[in-house]
C-alpha positions in Angstrom: -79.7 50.0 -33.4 -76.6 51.6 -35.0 -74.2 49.6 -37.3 -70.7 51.1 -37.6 -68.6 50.3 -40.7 -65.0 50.6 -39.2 -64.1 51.1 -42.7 -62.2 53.8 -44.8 -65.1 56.0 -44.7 -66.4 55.6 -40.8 -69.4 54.8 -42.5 -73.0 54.1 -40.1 -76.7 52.9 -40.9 -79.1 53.4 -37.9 -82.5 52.6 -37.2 -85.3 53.0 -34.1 -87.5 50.3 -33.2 -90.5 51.4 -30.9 -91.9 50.0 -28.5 -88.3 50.1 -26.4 -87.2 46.5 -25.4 -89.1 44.5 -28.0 -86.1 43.5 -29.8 -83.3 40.8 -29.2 -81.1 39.2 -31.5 -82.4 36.3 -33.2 -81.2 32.7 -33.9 -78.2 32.0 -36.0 -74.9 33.8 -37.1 -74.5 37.0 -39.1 -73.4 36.2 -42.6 -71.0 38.4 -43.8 -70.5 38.8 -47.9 -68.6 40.5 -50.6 -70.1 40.9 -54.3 -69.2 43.6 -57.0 -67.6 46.0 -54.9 -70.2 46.1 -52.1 -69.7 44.4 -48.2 -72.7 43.4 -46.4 -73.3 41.8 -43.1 -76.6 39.9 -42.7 -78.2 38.4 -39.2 -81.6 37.8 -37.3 -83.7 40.1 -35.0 -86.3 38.5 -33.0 -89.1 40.9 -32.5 -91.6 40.2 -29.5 -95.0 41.7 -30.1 -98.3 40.9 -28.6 -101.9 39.7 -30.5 -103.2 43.3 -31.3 -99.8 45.2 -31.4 -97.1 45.9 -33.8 -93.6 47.2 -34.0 -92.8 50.4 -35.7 -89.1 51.1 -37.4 -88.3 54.4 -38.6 -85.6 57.2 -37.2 -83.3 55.4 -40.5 -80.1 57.4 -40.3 -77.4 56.2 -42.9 -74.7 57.8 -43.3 -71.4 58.6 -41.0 -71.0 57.5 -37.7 -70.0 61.3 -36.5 -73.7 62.3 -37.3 -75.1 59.2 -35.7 -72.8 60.4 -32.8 -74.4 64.1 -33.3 -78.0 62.4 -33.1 -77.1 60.8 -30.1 -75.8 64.0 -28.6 -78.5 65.8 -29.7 -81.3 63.7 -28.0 -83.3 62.9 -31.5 -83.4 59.5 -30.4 -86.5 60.6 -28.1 -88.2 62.1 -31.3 -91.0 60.5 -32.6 -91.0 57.5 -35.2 -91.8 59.2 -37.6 -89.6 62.6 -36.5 -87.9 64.2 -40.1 -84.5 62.5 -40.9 -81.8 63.9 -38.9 -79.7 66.3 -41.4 -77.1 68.0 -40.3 -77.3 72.2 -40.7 -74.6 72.9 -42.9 -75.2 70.1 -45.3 -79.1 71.1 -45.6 -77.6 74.6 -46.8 -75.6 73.6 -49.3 -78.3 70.9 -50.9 -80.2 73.8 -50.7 -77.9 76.7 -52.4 -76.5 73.7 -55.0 -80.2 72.3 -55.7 -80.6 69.1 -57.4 -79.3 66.1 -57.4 -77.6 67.3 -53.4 -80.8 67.8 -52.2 -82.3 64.5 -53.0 -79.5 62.8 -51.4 -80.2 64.6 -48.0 -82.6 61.8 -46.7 -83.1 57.8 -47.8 -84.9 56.3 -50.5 -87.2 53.8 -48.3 -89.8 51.0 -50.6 -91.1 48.5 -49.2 -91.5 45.2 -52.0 -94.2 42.9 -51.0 -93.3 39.1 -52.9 -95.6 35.8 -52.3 -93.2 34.5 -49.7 -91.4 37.8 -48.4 -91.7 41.3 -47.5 -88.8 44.0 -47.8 -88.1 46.9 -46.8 -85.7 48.5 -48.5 -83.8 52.1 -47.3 -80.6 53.2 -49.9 -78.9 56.7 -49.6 -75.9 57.6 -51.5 -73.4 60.0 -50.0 -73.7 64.2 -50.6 -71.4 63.9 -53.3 -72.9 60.6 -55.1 -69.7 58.6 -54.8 -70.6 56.2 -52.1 -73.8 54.2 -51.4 -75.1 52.7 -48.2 -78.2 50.5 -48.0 -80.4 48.8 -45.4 -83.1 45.5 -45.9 -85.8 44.8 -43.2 -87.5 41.5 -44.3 -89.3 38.8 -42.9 -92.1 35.8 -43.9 -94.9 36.8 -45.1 -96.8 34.1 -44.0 -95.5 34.7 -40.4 -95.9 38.8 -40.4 -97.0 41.4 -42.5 -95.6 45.0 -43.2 -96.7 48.9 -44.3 -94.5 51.8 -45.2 -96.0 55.1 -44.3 -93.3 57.6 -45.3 -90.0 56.6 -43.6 -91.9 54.4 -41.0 -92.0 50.4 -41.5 -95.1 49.0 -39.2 -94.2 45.4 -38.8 -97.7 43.2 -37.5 -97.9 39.5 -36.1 -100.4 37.0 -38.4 -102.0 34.9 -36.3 -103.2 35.2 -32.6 -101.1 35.0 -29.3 -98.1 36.8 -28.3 -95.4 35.6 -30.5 -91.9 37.0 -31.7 -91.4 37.8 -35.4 -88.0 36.6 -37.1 -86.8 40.1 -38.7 -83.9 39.5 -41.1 -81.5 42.8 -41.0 -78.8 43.3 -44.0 -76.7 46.3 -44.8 -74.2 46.9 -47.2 -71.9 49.5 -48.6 -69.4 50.0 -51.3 -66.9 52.2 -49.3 -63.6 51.1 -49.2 -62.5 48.6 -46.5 -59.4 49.2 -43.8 -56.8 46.4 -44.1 -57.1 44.5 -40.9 -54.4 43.1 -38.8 -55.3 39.5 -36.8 -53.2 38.5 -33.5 -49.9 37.0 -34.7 -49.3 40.3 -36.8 -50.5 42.3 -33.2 -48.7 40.0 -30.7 -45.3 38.8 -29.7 -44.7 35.0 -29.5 -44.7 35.2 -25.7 -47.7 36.8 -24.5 -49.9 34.8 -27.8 -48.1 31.8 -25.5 -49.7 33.5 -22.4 -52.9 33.8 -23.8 -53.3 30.2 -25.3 -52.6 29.0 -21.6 -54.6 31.7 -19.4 -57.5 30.9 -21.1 -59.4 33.8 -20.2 -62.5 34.8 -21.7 -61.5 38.5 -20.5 -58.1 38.3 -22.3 -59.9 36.9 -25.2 -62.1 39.7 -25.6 -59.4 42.2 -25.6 -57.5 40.5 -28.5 -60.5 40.3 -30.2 -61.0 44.3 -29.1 -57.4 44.9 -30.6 -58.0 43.0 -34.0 -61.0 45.1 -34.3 -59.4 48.7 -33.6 -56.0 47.3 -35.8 -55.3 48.2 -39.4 -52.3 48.9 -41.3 -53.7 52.0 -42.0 -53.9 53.3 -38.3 -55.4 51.6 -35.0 -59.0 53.5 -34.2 -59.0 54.8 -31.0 -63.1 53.3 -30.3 -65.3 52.2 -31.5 -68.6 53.3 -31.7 -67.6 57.1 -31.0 -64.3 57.7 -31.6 -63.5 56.4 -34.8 -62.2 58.9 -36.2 -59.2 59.6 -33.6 -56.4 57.8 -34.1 -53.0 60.2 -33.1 -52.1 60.0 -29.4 -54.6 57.0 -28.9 -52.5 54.8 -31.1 -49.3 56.3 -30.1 -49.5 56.3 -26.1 -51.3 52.7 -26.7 -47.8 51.5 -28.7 -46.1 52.6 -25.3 -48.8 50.7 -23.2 -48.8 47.8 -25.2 -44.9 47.4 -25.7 -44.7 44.1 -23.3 -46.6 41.9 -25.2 -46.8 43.6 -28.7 -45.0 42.6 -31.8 -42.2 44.2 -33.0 -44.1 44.8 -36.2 -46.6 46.8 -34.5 -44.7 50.1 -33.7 -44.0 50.2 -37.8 -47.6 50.9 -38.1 -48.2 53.1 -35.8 -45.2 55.3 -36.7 -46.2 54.7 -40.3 -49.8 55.8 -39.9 -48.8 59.0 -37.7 -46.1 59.7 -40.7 -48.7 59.3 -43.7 -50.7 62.1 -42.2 -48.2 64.5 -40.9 -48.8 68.0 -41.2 -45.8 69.8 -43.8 -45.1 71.6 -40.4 -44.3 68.2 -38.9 -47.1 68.8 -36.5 -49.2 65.2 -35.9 -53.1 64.8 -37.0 -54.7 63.9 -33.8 -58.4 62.9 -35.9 -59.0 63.0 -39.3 -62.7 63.7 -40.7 -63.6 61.1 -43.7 -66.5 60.2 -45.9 -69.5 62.1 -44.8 -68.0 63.9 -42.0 -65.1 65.2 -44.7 -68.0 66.1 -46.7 -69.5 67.9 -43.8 -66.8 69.6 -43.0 -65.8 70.7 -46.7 -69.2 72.0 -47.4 -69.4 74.6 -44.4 -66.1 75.9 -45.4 -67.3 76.1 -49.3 -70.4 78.2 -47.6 -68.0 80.4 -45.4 -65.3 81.1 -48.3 -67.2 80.6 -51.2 -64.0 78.5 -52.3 -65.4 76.7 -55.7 -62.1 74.5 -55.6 -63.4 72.6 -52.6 -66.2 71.2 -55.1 -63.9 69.1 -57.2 -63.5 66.4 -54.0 -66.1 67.1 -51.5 -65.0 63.4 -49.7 -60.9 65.0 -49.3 -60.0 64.1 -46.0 -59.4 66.7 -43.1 -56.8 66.1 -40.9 -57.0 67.9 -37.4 -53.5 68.6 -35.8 -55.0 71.1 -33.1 -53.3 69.0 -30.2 -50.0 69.5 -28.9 -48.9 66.2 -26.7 -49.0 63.8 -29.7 -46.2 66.1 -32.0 -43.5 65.1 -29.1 -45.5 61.3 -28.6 -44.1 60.3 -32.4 -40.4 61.6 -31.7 -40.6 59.0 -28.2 -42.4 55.9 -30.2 -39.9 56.4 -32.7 -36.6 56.2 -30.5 -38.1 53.3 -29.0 -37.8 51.1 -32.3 -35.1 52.6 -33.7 -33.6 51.7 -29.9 -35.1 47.6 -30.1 -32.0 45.4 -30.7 -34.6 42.9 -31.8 -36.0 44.8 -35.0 -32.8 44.0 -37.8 -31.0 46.5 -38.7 -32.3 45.9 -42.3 -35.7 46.4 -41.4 -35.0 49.2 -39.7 -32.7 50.9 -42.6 -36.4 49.5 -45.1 -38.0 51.8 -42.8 -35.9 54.6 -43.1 -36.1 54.6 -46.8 -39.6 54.7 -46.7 -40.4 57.3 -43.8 -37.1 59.3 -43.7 -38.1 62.5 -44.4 -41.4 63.1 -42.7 -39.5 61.6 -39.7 -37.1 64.3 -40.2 -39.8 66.8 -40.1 -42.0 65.9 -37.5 -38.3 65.5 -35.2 -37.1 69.4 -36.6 -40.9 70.5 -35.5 -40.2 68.7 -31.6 -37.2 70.6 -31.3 -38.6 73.8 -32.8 -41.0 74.6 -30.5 -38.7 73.2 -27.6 -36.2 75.6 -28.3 -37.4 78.8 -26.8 -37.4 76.8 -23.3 -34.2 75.4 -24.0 -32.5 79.0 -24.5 -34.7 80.8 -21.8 -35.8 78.3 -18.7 -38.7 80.5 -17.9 -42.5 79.3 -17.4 -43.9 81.4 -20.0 -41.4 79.7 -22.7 -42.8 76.2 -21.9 -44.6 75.1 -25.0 -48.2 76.1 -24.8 -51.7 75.0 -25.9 -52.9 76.7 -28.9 -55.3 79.5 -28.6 -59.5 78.8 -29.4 -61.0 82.1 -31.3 -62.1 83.6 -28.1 -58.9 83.3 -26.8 -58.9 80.2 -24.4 -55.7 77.8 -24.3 -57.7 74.8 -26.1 -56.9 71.6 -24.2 -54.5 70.2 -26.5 -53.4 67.2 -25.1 -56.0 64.1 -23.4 -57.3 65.5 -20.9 -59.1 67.3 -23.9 -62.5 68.8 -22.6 -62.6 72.4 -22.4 -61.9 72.4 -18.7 -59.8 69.3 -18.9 -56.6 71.3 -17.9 -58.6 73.9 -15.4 -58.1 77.0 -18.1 -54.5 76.3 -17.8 -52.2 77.1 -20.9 -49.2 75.1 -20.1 -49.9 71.6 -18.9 -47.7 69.5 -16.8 -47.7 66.2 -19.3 -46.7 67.7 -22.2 -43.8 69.8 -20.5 -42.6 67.2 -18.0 -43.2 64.2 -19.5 -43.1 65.0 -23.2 -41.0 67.3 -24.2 -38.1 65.6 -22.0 -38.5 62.1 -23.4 -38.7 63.6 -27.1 -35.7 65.6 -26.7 -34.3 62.2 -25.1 -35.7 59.9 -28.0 -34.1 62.4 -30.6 -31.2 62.4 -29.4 -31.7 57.8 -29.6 -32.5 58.0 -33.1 -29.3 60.4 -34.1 -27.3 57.5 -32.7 -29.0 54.9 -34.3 -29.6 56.7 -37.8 -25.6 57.3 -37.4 -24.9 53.8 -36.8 -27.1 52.2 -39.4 -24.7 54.7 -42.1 -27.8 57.1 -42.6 -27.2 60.4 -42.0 -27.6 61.9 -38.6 -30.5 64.1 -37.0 -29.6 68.1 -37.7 -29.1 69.9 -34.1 -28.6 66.7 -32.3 -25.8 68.0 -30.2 -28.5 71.3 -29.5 -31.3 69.3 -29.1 -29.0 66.9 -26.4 -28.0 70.0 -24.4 -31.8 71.1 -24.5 -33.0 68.0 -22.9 -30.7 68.4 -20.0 -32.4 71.6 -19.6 -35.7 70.6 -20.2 -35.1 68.0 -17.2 -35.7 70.8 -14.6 -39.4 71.6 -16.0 -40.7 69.8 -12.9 -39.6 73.0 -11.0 -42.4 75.6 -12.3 -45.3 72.4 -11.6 -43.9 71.4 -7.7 -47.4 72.5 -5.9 -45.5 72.4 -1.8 -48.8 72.6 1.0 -47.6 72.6 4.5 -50.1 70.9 7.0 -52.1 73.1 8.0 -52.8 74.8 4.3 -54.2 71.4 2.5 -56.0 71.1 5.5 -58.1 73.9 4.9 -58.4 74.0 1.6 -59.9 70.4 1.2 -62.5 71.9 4.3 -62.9 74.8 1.7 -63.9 72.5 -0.6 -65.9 70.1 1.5 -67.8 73.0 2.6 -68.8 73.7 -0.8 -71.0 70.0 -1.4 -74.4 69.1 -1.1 -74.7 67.8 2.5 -75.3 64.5 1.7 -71.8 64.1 -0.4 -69.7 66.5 2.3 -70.9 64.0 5.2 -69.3 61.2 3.0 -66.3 62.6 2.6 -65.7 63.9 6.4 -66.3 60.2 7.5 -63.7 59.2 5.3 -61.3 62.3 6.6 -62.2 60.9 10.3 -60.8 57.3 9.3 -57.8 59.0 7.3 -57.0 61.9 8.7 -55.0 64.7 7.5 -51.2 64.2 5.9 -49.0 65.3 9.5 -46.1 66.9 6.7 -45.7 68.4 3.6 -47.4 67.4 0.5 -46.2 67.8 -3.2 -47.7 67.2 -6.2 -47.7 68.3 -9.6 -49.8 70.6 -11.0 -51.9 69.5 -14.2 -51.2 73.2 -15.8 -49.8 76.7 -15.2 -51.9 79.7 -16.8 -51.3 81.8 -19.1 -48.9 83.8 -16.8 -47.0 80.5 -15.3 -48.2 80.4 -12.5 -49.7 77.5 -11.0 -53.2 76.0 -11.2 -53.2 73.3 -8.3 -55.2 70.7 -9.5 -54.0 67.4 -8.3 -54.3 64.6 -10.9 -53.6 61.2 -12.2 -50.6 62.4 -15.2 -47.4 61.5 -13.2 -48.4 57.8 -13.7 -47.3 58.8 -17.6 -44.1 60.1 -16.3 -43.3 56.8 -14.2 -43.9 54.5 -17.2 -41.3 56.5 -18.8 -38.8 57.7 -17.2 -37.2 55.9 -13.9 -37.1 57.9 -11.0 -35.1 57.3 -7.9 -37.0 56.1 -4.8 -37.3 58.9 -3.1 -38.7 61.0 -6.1 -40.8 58.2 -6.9 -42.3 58.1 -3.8 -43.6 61.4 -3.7 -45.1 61.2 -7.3 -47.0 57.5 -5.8 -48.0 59.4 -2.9 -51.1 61.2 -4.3 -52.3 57.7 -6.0 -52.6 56.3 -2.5 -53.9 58.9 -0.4 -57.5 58.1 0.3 -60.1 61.1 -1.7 -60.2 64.2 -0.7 -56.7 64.4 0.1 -55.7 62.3 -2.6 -56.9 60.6 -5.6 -57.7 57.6 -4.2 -61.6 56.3 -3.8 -62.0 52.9 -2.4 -64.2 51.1 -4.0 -63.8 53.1 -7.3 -60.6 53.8 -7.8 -58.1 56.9 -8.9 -59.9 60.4 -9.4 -58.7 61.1 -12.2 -57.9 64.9 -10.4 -58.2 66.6 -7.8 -59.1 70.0 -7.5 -59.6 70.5 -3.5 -56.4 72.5 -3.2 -57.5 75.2 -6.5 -59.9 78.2 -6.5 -63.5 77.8 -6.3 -64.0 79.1 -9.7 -62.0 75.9 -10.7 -64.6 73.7 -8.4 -67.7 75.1 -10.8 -65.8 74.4 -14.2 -65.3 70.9 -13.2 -69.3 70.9 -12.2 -70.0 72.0 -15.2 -68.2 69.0 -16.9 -67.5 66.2 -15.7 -65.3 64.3 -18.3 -62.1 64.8 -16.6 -63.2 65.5 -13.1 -62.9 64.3 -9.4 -66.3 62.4 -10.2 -64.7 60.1 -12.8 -62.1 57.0 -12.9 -60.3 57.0 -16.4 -59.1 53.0 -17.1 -56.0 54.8 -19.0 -54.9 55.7 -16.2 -55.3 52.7 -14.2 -53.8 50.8 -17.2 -50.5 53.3 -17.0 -49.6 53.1 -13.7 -50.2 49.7 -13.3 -47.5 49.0 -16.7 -45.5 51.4 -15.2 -44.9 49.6 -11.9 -45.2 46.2 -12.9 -41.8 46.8 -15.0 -38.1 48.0 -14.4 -37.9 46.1 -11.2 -40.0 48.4 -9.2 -41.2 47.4 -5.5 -44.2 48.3 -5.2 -46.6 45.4 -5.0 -48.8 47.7 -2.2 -49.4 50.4 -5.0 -50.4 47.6 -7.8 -52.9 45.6 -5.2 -54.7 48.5 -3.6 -55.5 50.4 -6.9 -56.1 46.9 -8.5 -58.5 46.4 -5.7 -60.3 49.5 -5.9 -60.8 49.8 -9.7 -62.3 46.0 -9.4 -64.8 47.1 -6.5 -66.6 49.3 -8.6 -67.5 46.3 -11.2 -66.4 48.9 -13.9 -62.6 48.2 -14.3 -62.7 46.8 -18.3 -64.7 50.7 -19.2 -63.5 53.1 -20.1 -64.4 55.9 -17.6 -66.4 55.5 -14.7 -68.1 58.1 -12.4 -69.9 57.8 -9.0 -73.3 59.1 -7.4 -74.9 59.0 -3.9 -77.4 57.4 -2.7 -79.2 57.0 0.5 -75.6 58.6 2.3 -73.7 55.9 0.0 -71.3 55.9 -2.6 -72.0 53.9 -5.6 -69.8 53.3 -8.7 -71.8 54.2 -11.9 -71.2 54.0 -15.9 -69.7 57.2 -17.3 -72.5 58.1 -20.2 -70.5 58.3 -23.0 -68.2 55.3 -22.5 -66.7 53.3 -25.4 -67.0 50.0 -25.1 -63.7 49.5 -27.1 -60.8 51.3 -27.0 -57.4 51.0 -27.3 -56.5 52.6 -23.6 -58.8 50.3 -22.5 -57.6 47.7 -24.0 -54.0 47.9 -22.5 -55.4 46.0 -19.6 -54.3 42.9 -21.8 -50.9 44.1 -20.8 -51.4 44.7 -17.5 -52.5 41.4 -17.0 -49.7 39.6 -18.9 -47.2 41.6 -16.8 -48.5 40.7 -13.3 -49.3 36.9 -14.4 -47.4 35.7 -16.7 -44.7 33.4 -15.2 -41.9 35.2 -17.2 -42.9 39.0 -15.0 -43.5 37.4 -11.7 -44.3 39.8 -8.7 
C-alpha cells in the first residue's frame, strides 16, 4: 500500500502486506489531524486471516514518492518480506563516503510497543539531510490480535479460533510543508459549477474532486500517484483544455506557477525534483563534482527545463488572459506588476529561438529538440519517450502548432500591455512579421501518398505481424478498403536533416483547438482521425492510435515494439479530450467526428484512463489497461470539459 503526500516535498510511506489479497479497507472514515507542525491521516484496514495463519508487513519504504515509483519500476515489490530496504545507489554512496549520522538515516527505525490494551508498531525515518521526518503506526487490540517484530517485518496473528478479520489501525504523518489547495469555486466558472449541481453525475463529481486534488496555488500536479512531480506543459495545455468551464482566476496560477520557476534564460521547468528526490539528485552531483557548496542545502529544489513545447505553451496561455475582456483591467495591470519581468523573459526566449526560422524558412532552422549525451534529439515535448517522436529532431507540434500560436499570442499581449499604459513587448513588430512566416511550417511536415503507395506500405507493414494480429487487421482492410485518392497527413517529426519521418499521429487535434482552419484544410487534418486502423488512427472499439507508423521505415516499426508508450498499440485520453474541445467549439460541424470517436473510446470501458492499449486474444481484439496509467491526471481530467461542452444546454450540438 503506498501513501502519497501531495505536499511540498512529494513525500510517500509504503508498506507490503503478504499474503496478496488479505487486506480491505476497514470500517469507518480516515481522520485527518494537524498538531505541532506534523499532518497525519489515520483510517482502518481489515485484515482476513485464517485459524493457524498470520499476516506479514514489511517492504516499509518512507520516503519520496519518485523512489516508491523507482521500486515499483524496479520489480522489488516481488522481493521477499523481509528483502533489505530499498535504497537508492547514489544515496547509499554518499551515507557511505559522509559516514554517520547519513548512514543511519538510509533505512527506518521500526519498534514495536506492546501496552495492556494495544500493540504498535512503529516505523520513523527522517530525510538524508535530517530536516524532514516521516512516520508510520500499525496497531491493533490486543485482546483481538497479537504482533512480533523480527527486523523490519511486523507478523500480525489472530487470538482465538476460526477465520476471522483483524481491525489494523494505519496512521502516518509528516512534518513537510503542505501545498495551498484550491476547492471548486476558486477552480470553476459560475456556469459550468451550475452545470454540475444539475447533471448530477457521479463521473463529473469525481473529476472536480480529481481537479481539487491536482490544484494548488503553487502549481496543478500533473498525477497523481506517478507524476507528481511534473507540472510545466501538463498544467499549461490543461489551462487551454479547461478554458470552457474554468475560472478566470485559474490561468493566474498557472501562469504564475510557470513564472516562479522560470529558467534566467526564459526557458520553462517542465518537472522539478523536491524533498528526497532533490536530495537524490544533489547528492550524485556532490559525488561527480566533488562540489562541497551543494552540502549547505541538500533539499534545493532542481528544476528540469529539458523540454522544448512548454517555452512557447506560456507565451499562448498568457495571450489568452491578457486577451479575456472578462479579467479587469486592474487585475490584469496587479498581474503585471507582479510577473512583468519573467514574462518579459520567457516571451524574448520564444522569439529567440524562433528567429533563425523567421530569417531563413528552411527545415533545418525549425527549432529543434535538444541533444541527449550520445547525441540523440531527446523527445522534448509530450510525446516524451525516447522513441516518442520516431528519432526525429524537429517535431511537427512544436513547429506547427507552437511556435505559430506563440509568435501570435506575443504579438496579443504587446497590444494589450500597450493598452493597459505598460510598456510594450521589444520586437513586436519582428516577432508579428515572423509569425506570418512561421504560418507556412506545415509545408516541410505535408506527408502526400498517392493510392497505390499507402497501399503498399500498410501491406509492408501488415506483413511484418504475428499472424494472428495481421489476420485482424486485413479483415478490417476487406470491410474498409483502401483510400481511392491522395492522402496527407502530417508528419510527427523531420530528422536531423529535415526530412520527413512519416509517422501518422494524433497531434493535429492540438492544432484544431487552436487555431481555426477553413473547411477544406480542416477536413484533411480530420481525415486520419476517422479512417478505420491501419490506414488511419482509428480502432473501433478502442479508439484513436495515438500514431501511426505503417507508412515509415521498418526500423521505425521495431522502435515502437520496443516501447510502447506512444505507439500504434495505445489510446492516449489527451488526445481524445483535445479533439473532442476542439470540435465542440467555434461553431464547428462536425457532430460525425465527435460521436464516432466518442463511441469508440467508450467501447473499450477505458475512456476516464489515461492511456489504454490492446492485446489479442483467440483472433480478437480486446481493450486493455496501459500498465503505468495514472489514475488522476489533469489531461484526463479535461473530460469534465468535454462533457460540459457537448451537454450543457448553453453549447448545444
Amino acid at each position: 500500500m503506498v501513501h502519497l503526500w501531495a505536499d511540498g516535498l512529494n513525500e510517500s510511506i509504503g508498506f507490503t502486506v503478504r499474503p496478496v489479497g488479505a487486506v480491505a479497507f476497514g470500517a469507518g472514515t480516515a481522520t485527518v489531524w494537524t498538531s505541532g507542525g506534523r499532518r497525519g491521516l489515520r483510517y482502518n484496514l481489515a485484515v482476513q486471516v485464517g485459524r493457524s495463519t498470520a499476516v506479514e508487513v514489511g517492504q516499509l519504504l518512507l520516503g519520496s514518492m519518485r523512489i516508491e515509483r523507482d521500486f515499483g519500476y524496479t520489480g522489488r515489490v516481488r522481493d521477499s518480506i523481509d528483502a533489505p530496504t530499498f535504497v537508492v545507489p547514489e544515496m547509499a554512496q554518499f551515507a557511505a563516503k559522509m559516514g554517520r549520522p547519513y548512514t543511519d538515516r538510509l533505512t527506518p527505525s521500526v519498534v514495536l510497543i506492546n501496552t495492556a490494551s494495544r500493540w504498535t508498531v512503529r516505523a520513523s525515518q527522517p530525510s538524508l539531510d535530517g530536516k524532514n521526518h516521516l512516520s508510520l503506526a500499525l496497531s491493533g487490540d490486543a485482546r483481538r490480535s497479537g504482533a512480533t517484530l523480527t527486523g523490519r517485518v511486523a507478523t500480525i496473528r489472530p487470538l482465538g479460533g476460526g477465520t476471522q478479520a483483524i481491525s489494523l489501525s494505519v496512521e502516518i504523518a509528516t512534518d513537510g510543508p503542505p501545498l495551498s489547495p484550491l476547492d471548486r469555486r476558486q477552480i470553476f466558472n459560475d456556469r459550468f459549477r451550475r452545470f454540475a449541481d444539475s447533471a448530477k453525475s457521479p463521473r463529473i463529481e469525481r473529476e472536480i474532486r480529481g481537479f481539487e486534488l491536482l490544484s494548488s496555488k503553487e502549481k496543478l500536479l500533473a498525477a497523481l500517484p506517478t507524476y507528481a512531480t511534473y507540472f510545466g506543459r501538463d498544467m499549461l495545455l490543461t489551462a487551454l483544455l479547461m478554458e470552457p468551464v474554468w475560472s478566470d482566476t485559474m490561468a493566474e496560477f498557472v501562469i504564475g506557477a510557470a513564472l516562479a520557476k522560470l529558467a534566467p534564460t526564459g526557458e520553462v521547468s517542465h518537472e522539478e525534483a523536491l524533498g528526497g528526490q532533490a536530495i537524490r539528485e544533489n547528492v550524485a552531483e556532490f559525488l561527480r563534482t566533488g562540489d562541497r557548496t551543494l552540502l549547505r542545502n541538500l533539499q534545493a529544489t532542481r528544476e528540469n527545463y529539458w523540454m522544448v513545447d512548454d517555452d512557447f505553451q506560456l507565451p499562448v496561455v498568457a495571450g489568452r488572459y491578457f486577451a479575456n475582456a472578462k479579467v479587469p483591467d486592474a487585475r490584469k495591470r496587479a498581474f503585471v506588476r507582479r510577473w512583468d519581468t519573467a514574462l518579459r523573459k520567457n516571451l524574448a526566449y520564444a522569439w529567440t529561438q524562433a528567429a533563425p526560422y523567421a530569417r531563413d524558412p528552411v527545415a533545418t532552422n525549425l527549432v529543434s529538440f535538444k541533444r541527449d549525451p550520445d547525441g540523440y534529439c531527446h523527445p522534448g515535448s509530450w510525446r516524451d519517450s525516447r522513441v516518442g517522436y520516431a528519432g526525429g529532431c524537429f517535431p511537427f507540434d512544436v513547429n506547427v502548432v507552437w511556435v505559430p500560436a506563440a509568435l501570435r499570442a506575443i504579438g496579443t499581449i504587446d497590444s494589450a500591455f500597450r493598452a493597459l499604459g505598460e510598456p510594450g513587448i521589444e520586437a513586436a513588430y519582428d516577432v508579428r512579421r515572423a509569425a506570418q512566416t512561421w504560418q507556412g511550417a506545415d509545408r516541410h511536415f505535408t506527408v502526400t501518398l498517392a493510392p497505390a503507395e499507402v497501399e503498399a506500405r500498410v501491406r509492408a507493414k501488415l506483413a511484418s505481424l504475428p499472424a494472428a494480429e495481421r489476420a485482424h487487421w486485413e479483415s478490417v482492410l476487406t470491410r474498409s478498403g483502401f483510400p481511392a485518392d491522395t492522402l496527407r497527413f502530417p508528419a510527427v517529426s523531420l530528422d536531423s536533416g529535415g526530412q520527413q519521418i512519416p509517422v501518422m499521429s494524433t497531434d493535429p487535434a492540438m492544432w484544431l483547438l487552436l487555431e481555426r482552419q477553413d473547411d477544406a484544410r480542416e477536413a484533411e487534418l480530420l481525415r486520419p482521425f476517422l479512417l478505420p486502423y491501419p490506414v488511419g488512427l482509428f480502432i473501433d472499439g478502442v479508439g484513436l492510435a495515438v500514431a501511426n507508423d505503417a507508412y515509415a521505415s521498418p526500423n521505425v516499426w521495431q522502435m515502437f515494439e520496443r516501447d510502447l508508450y506512444h505507439s500504434p498499440r495505445v489510446v492516449w485520453s489527451r488526445e481524445v479530450n483535445t479533439l473532442l474541445v476542439a470540435l465542440a467549439q467555434g461553431g464547428r460541424n462536425r457532430p460525425g467526428v465527435i460521436d464516432s470517436v466518442r463511441a469508440a473510446a467508450r467501447r473499450s470501458g477505458l475512456e476516464y484512463s489515461e492511456l489504454w492499449s490492446y492485446k489479442f486474444e483467440g483472433g480478437a481484439l480486446r481493450p486493455v489497461r496501459y500498465g503505468s496509467s495514472s489514475d488522476v491526471q489533469l489531461w484526463t481530467l479535461a473530460d469534465i470539459a468535454v462533457q460540459y461542452l457537448l451537454n450543457s444546454p448553453r453549447h448545444p450540438q
